[in-house]
C-alpha positions as CSV (number, residue, x, y, z in Angstrom):
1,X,87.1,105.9,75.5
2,X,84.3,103.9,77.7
3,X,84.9,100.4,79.3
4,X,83.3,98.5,75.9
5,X,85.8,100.2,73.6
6,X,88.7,99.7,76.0
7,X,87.9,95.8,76.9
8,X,87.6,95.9,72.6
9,X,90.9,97.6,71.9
10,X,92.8,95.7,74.9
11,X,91.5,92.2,73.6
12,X,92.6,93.2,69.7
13,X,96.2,93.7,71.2
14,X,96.4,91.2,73.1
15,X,94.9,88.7,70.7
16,X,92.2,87.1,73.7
17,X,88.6,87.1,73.4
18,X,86.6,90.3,74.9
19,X,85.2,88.3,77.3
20,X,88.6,86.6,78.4
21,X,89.7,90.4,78.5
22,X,86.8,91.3,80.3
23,X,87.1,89.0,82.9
24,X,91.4,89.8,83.3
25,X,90.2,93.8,83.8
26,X,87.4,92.6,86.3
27,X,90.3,90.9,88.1
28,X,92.5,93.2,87.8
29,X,90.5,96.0,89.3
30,X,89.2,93.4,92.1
31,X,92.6,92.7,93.3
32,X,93.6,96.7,93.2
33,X,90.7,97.9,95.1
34,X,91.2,94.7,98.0
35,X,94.6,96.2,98.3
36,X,93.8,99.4,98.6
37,X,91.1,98.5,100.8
38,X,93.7,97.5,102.8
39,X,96.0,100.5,103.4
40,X,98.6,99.3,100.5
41,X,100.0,101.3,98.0
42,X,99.9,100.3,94.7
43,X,102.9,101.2,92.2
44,X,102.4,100.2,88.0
45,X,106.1,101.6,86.8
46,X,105.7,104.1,84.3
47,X,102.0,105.0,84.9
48,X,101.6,106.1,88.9
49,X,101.1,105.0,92.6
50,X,97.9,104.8,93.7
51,X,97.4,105.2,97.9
52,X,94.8,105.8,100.3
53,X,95.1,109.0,102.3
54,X,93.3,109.7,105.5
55,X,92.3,113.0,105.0
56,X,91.4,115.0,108.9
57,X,88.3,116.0,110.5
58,X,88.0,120.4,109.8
59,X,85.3,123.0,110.9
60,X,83.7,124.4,107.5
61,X,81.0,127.4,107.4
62,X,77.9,127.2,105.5
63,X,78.5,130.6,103.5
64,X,75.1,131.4,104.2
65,X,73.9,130.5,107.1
66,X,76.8,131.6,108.7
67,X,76.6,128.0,110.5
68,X,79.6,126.1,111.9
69,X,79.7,122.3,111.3
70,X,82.5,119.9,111.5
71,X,83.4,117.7,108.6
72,X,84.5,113.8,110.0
73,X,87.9,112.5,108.7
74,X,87.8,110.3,106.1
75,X,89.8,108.3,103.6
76,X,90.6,109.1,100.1
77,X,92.0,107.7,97.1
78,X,94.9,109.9,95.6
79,X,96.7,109.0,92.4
80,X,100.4,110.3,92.0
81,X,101.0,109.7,88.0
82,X,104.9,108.8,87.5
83,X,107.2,111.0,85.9
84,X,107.7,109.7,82.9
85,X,103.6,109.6,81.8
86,X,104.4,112.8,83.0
87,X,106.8,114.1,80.6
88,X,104.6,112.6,78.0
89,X,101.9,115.3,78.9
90,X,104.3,118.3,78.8
C-alpha cells in the first residue's frame, strides 16, 4: 500500500475528504518527527514506541583494504512494535 492508496482508504473510513486526510497525516507525521527530533519517545498503544537511540562511535575494517577507520556516533530511529500487533503476526 503507497501513501495515495493509504490517504484514499483512511479518508473512506473516516468519511473526510482526501485532502482533509492528507493534510491530518501531514500533521501527524510533522508533530512525530518534532518530537522525536527532540529526544521524546513516542508510544501509540497497540501499535509500538518509537525512540531515538544514540548509537556509539566503533573502529570497522575495510575487508579489503585491510584499512582501519572509525565510524562517528550517531543517532537512530528504532521502532519497538507492541505486543499485541505482535501476537497478531505470530
Amino acid at each position: 500500500m503507497n501513501n495515495k492508496e493509504f490517504t484514499s482508504e483512511l479518508s473512506r473510513r473516516l468519511g473526510y475528504t482526501i485532502k482533509d486526510t492528507s493534510e491530518l497525516i501531514a500533521s501527524l507525521l510533522s508533530d512525530m518527527t518534532q518530537q522525536l527530533q527532540e529526544g521524546n519517545t513516542i508510544s501509540v498503544q497497540g501499535f509500538g514506541t518509537f525512540e531515538v537511540k544514540k548509537k556509539a562511535e566503533r573502529i570497522t575494517i575495510n575487508p579489503t583494504t585491510k584499512l582501519r577507520m572509525l565510524v562517528p556516533p550517531k543517532l537512530v530511529l528504532n521502532y519497538k512494535p507492541s505486543s499485541v500487533l505482535k501476537d497478531k503476526f505470530k
